[in-house]
N, C-alpha and C positions, 0 to 999 in steps of 0.2 A: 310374981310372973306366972300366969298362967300357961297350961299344957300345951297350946299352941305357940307359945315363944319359947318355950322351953324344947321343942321338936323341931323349931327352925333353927334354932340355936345348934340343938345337933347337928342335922344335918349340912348347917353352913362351916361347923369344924371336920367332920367331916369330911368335905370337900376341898378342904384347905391341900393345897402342894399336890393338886389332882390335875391332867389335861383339862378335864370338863371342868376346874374351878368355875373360871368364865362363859361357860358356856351353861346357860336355865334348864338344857335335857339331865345335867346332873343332878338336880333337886329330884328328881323323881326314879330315873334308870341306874343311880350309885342307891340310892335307898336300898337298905338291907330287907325292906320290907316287899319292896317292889322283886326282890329276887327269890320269895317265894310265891309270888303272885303268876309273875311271869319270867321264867330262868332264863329261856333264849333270849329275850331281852336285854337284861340283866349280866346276861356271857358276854354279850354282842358289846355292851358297853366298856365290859373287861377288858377286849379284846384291845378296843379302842384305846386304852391305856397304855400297851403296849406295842401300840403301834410307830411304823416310822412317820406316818403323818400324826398321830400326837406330840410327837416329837418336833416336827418341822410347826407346830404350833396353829394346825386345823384346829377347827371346832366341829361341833355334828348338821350345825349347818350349811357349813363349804360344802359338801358334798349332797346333804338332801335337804334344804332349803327349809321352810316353813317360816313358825313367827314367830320367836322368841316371846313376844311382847303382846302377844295373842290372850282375846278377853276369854276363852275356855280353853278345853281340851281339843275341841274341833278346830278354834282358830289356831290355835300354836300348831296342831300338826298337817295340818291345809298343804296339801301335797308333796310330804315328806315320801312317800313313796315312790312317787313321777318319776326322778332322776336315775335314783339305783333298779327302776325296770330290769331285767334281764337284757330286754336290746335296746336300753338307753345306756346301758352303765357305760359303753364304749362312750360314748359323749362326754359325760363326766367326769372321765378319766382324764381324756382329753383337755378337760380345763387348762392343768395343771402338766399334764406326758403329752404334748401337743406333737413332739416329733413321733412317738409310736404311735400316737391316734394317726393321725396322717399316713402311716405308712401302711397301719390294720385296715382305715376304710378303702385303702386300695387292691383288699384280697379277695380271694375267693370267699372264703370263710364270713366274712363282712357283707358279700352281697346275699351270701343265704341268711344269714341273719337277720337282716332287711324282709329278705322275703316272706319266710316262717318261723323266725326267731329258734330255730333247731341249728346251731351253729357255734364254736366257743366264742367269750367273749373277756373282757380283759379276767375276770375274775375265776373263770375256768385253768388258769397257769400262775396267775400270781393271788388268790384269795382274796375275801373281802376284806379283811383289816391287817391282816399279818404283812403285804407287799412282799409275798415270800417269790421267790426266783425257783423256778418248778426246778425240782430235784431231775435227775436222770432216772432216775428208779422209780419216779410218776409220770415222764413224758410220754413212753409208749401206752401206760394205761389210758391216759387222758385222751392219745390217737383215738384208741382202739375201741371209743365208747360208740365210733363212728366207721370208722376203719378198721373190717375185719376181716380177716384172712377170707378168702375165698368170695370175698364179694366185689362190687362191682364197682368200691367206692374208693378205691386207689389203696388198694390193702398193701404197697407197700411203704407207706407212709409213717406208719408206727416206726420203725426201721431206720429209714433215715433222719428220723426226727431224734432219734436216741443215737444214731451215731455223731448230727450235727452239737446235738447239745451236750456229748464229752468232748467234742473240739471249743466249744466255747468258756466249756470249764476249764479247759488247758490254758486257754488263749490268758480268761481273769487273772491266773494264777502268775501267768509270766510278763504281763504287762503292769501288773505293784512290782512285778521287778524290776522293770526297764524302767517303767517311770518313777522310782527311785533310788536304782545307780545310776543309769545312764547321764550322758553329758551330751550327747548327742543331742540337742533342741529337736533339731531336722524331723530327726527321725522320730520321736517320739512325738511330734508334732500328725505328723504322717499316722501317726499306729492309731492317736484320737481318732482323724479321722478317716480312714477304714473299721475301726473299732464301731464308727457312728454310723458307717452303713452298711456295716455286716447287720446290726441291732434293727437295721429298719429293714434289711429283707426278713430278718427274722419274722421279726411281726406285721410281715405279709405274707408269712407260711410260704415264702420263696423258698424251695428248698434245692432247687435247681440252681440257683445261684452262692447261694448261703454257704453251700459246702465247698465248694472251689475257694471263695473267699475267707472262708475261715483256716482251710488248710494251709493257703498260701503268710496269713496273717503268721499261725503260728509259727511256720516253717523261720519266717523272718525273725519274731520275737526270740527265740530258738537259740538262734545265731548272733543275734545282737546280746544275747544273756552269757552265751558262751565266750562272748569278744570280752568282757565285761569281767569276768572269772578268769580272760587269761593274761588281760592287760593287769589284775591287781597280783597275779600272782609271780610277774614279769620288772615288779617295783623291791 
């Protein structure tokens, strides 16, 4: 066996019980080799290991396309770039978050984007591979890279962006409750949907809207948790 089959051979155990098994970008961005050559690369596909769309069973080219089956280097990566653009990524996102895309190209935020690409966009709140849910404790920084005190660009935004997003961490919290005592279908039927369109003024940076309705959400979950604790203590 010569060195060359002896190096595919690695690399294909290797790849064994990996996301990228099936996927040919792992032949080269899992290589140990490739991750002193190019690290960011190299991270970026770590990343992708533990991602939840590794998990839901993407590949790297659901997202940035190219040609697996491509006769060089040029043809496999032939416009793996295009999609993850900074003001494409919302599109792509969208493949798959069809109801937040929907509800982000109808924001403000979405039309500047469009316009000079200076605008967030899905991966400015949830990251490029992690699908993380922006903490509280980076919501107002993320405002405030745009919206700053004393200026002219609605500097009270950082503010209610961080009060709206601990009513929606409350909300998470109490609706795995409801919707696992509860017996009430109705209502928990209901909470979905409120829950589904609080999420989509969210991600239209409605935030005139978002807080009234996440208040009142809570207020009910609240009460429905409390009904829930007093009927099992009442058996």
């Amino acid at each position: 066996m010569d060195r060359m089959c002896v190096l595919c051979a690695t690399l294909l155990l290797a790849m064994a019980g990996s996301a990228l098994a099936d996927d040919g970008c792992a032949i080269c961005h899992e290589d140990p080799k490739f991750r002193v050559q190019h690290r960011a690369l190299w991270d970026y596909a770590m990343a992708f290991e533990k991602s939840v769309h590794a998990e839901a069973g993407l590949s790297c080219g659901d997202c940035h396309g190219g040609n697996e089956a491509g006769a060089d280097f040029d043809a496999i990566h032939d416009g793996v770039l295009d999609p993850v653009r900074y003001d494409r990524i919302a599109g792509t996102c969208g493949d798959c978050h069809s109801e937040q895309h929907n509800a982000f190209v109808t924001s403000r935020h979405s039309k500047i984007l469009a316009d000079d690409g200076l605008a967030p966009n899905c991966v400015t709140c949830h990251g490029a591979m992690d699908m993380r849910t922006i903490a509280v404790v980076e919501v107002r920084a993320a405002c405030l890279e745009c919206h700053l005190p004393g200026s002219e660009v609605a500097p009270n935004v950082p503010a209610k962006a961080d009060d709206v997003l601990r009513l929606v961490n409350n909300i998470k919290g109490y609706r795995r409750y409801v919707t696992k005592y509860s017996q009430d279908e109705a209502f928990k039927a209901d909470v979905e949907k409120r829950y589904a369109k609080l999420t989509e003024s969210w991600h239209r940076f409605d935030l005139v809207d978002v807080g009234p309705e996440a208040t009142t959400l809570l207020t009910d979950l609240r009460a429905e948790k409390d009904r829930i604790i007093t009927a099992r203590r009442q058996r």
